[in-house]
N, C-alpha and C positions, 0 to 999 in steps of 0.2 A: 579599422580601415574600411574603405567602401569603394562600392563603384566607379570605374572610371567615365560611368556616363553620367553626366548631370548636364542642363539644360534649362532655357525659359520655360515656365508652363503657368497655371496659378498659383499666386500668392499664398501661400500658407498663413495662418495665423504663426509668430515666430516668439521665442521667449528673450529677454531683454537679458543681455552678460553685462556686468557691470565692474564697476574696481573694485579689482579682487585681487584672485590667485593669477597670478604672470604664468603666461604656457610658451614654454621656449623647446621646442619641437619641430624639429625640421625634416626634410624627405621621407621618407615612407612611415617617418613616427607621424608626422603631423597630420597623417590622412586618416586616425582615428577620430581625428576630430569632428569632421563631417556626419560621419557616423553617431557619435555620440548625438551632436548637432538633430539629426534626422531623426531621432528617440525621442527628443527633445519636442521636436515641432509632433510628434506622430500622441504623444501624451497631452499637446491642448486641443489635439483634435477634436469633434463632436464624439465623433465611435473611434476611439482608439485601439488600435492594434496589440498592444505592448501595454501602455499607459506605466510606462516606464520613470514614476516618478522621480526617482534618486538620481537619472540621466537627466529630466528639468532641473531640479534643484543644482545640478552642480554643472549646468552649463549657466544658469546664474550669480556661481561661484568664482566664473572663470571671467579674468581682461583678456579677452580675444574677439575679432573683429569677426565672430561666423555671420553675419550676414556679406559679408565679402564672399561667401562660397555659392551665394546663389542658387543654392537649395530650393526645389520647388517641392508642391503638395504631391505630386506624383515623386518626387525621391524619395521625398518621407515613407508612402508607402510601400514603397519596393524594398528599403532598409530594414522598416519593421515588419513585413512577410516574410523576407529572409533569416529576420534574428529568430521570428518566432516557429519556423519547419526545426532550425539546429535547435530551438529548445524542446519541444517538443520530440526529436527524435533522443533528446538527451533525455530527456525525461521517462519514456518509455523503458530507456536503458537500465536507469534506476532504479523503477519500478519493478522492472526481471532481478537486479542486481543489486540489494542493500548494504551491501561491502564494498561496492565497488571505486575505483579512484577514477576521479577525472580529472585529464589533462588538458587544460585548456591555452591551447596556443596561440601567441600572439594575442593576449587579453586586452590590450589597450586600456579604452576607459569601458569596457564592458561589463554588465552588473549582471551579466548571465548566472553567478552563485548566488545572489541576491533574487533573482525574480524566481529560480527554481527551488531557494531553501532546502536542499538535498537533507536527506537525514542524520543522524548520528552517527551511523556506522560509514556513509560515504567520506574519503579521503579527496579534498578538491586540492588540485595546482592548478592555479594563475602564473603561467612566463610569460614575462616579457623583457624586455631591455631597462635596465639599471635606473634612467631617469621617467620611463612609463612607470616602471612600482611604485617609484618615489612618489609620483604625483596621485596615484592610485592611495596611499597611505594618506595623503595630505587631505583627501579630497573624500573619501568612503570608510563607512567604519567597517568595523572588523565582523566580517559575515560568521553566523554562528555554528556552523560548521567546521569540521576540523579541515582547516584551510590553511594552505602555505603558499605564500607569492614569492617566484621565484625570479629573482632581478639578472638576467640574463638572455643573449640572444637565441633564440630558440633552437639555430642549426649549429648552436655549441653541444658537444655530445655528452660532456663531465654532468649537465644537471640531471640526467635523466638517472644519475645513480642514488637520487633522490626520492624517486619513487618505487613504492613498490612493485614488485614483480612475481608475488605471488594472488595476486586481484582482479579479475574479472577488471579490463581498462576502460573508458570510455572518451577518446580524443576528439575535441572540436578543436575548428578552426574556422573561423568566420574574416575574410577579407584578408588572408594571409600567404595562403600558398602563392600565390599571383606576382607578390613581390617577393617570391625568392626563384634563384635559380633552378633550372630541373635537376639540378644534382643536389643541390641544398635540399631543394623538396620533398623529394622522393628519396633520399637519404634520410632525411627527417622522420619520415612516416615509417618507412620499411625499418629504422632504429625504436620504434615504439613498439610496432608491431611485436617485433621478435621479443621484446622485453618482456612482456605479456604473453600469460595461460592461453586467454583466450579476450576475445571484446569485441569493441565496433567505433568506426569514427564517422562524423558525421562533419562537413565540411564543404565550401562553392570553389567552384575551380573556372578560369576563364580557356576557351578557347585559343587556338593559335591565330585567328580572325582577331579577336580581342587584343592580342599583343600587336597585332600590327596595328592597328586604329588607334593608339591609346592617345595619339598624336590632341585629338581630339578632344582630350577630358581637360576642364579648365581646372579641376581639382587639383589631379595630378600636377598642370604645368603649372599652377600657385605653389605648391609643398617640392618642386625638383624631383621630383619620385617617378619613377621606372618601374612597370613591366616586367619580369621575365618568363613565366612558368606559364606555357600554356600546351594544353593535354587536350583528348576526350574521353570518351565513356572507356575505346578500348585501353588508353594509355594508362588511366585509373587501373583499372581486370589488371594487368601488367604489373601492378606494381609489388605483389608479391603472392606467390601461390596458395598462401593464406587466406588471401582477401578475396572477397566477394561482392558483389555490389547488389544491395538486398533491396534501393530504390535511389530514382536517379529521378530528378526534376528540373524541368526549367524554369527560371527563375520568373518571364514570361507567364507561365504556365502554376504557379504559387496557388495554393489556396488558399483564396481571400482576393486572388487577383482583383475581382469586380470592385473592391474599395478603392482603386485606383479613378484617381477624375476622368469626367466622359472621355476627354482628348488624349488623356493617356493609356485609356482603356483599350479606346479606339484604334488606337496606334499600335501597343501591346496583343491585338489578336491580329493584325496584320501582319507583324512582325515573323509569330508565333507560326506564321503557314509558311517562311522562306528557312529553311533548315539551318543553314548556316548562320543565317541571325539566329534560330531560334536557339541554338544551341552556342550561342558565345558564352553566355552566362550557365550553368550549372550546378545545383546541389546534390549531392552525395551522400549517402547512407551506408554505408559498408558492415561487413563482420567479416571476425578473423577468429 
């Protein structure tokens, strides 16, 4: 899933989908697509972010009209800043943690087990909803990792008896909390947490500015998808006395920001001095 901000800016160099795989995904499933899409354009870049090959290859796999989404080179960039802080903080984790299971929520078309190749001893889950795994099988081979894709919605609570609960956890979620309710949400998290010895999630969360503006995202109003979930720092701290938030970022504020084009640059440190913008978008780092 991705941002509900997209907009004109420069043409990106874009990769060509041709007849292929049919993607029949509608409301808040179909907003992985962009996303993927934005991996996509961010790997023909000259200095890529990601260089996310497996996400070109199989947006050339796909009969779907993504230049209809009107993705600019400043989206791509913001997409691939964002996926690479949650890797990066998930990697770290692994690194303290070589037993450890990751739960990764809301996976879409995400190759996040794929660009991290976690170890032998790491246990990965991928949920997502019944026809995302499906097309996730169809479309990516089997990462080599002891890996389990779990075909259900995430604020189902039966899957989580799937994972172990004696392991050091590590939960991401990338473009997810946003479209769930704050009760679905924060039920979701605070039911992993307790699962778990001990861990850390690492996840962006939009403001309540953000849910009202969403009016705006042309994304959004192509795929019928909604809004609901929007927090800040302190409503995160809140979410259970476990939790800590051990580093918060804005999205604005990315490292690597400067790979964003002049005009978005330019725009992006602007933004960054009015608080409330700067804080609609957020990533998260926690431990519990």
């Amino acid at each position: 899933m991705t941002s509900p901000r997209h907009g004109d800016g420069p043409a990106p160099k874009t990769p060509d989908s041709g007849p292929g795989i049919k993607v029949r995904l509608t409301g808040e499933k179909e907003t992985l697509l962009p996303t993927l899409y934005a991996r996509a354009i961010d790997c023909l870049s000259p200095d890529p972010i990601l260089g996310d090959t497996l996400a070109l290859d199989t947006v050339r796999q796909l009969d779907y009209d993504f230049r209809a989404m009107r993705l600019s080179a400043g989206d791509a960039v913001t997409v691939a800043l964002r996926a690479r802080q949650l890797d990066r903080w998930t990697a770290e984790f692994l690194e303290r943690h070589d037993d450890a299971v990751v739960v990764h929520l809301g996976c879409g078309l995400d190759t996040r087990v794929h660009r991290l190749a976690p170890g032998p001893g790491v246990r990965w889950f991928d949920v997502d909803y019944p026809e995302v795994i499906d097309l996730r099988r169809e479309l990516y081979p089997e990462p080599a990792a002891d890996y389990t894709a779990v075909p259900s919605s995430v604020t189902d609570p039966a899957w989580v008896a799937q994972v172990p609960s004696d392991r050091p956890m590590m939960i991401v979620a990338e473009g997810l909390l946003m479209y769930l309710t704050e009760e679905d949400a924060t039920a979701l998290l605070r039911r992993l947490i307790v699962h778990a010895p001990h861990g850390a999630a690492a996840f962006d969360a939009f403001s309540s500015f953000a849910i009202r503006t969403q009016r705006f995202s042309h994304v959004l109003r192509k795929a019928g998808a909604r809004l609901h979930w929007g927090t800040d720092r302190a409503g995160i701290a809140a979410l259970s006395p476990r939790l800590r938030i051990a580093e918060d970022v804005s999205a604005l504020e990315l490292p690597g920001i400067e790979k964003l084009p002049p005009v978005y640059r330019l725009a992006a440190r602007a933004a960054a001095k009015v608080p409330r913008v700067r804080d609609t978008w957020r990533l998260y780092h926690c431990r519990f």
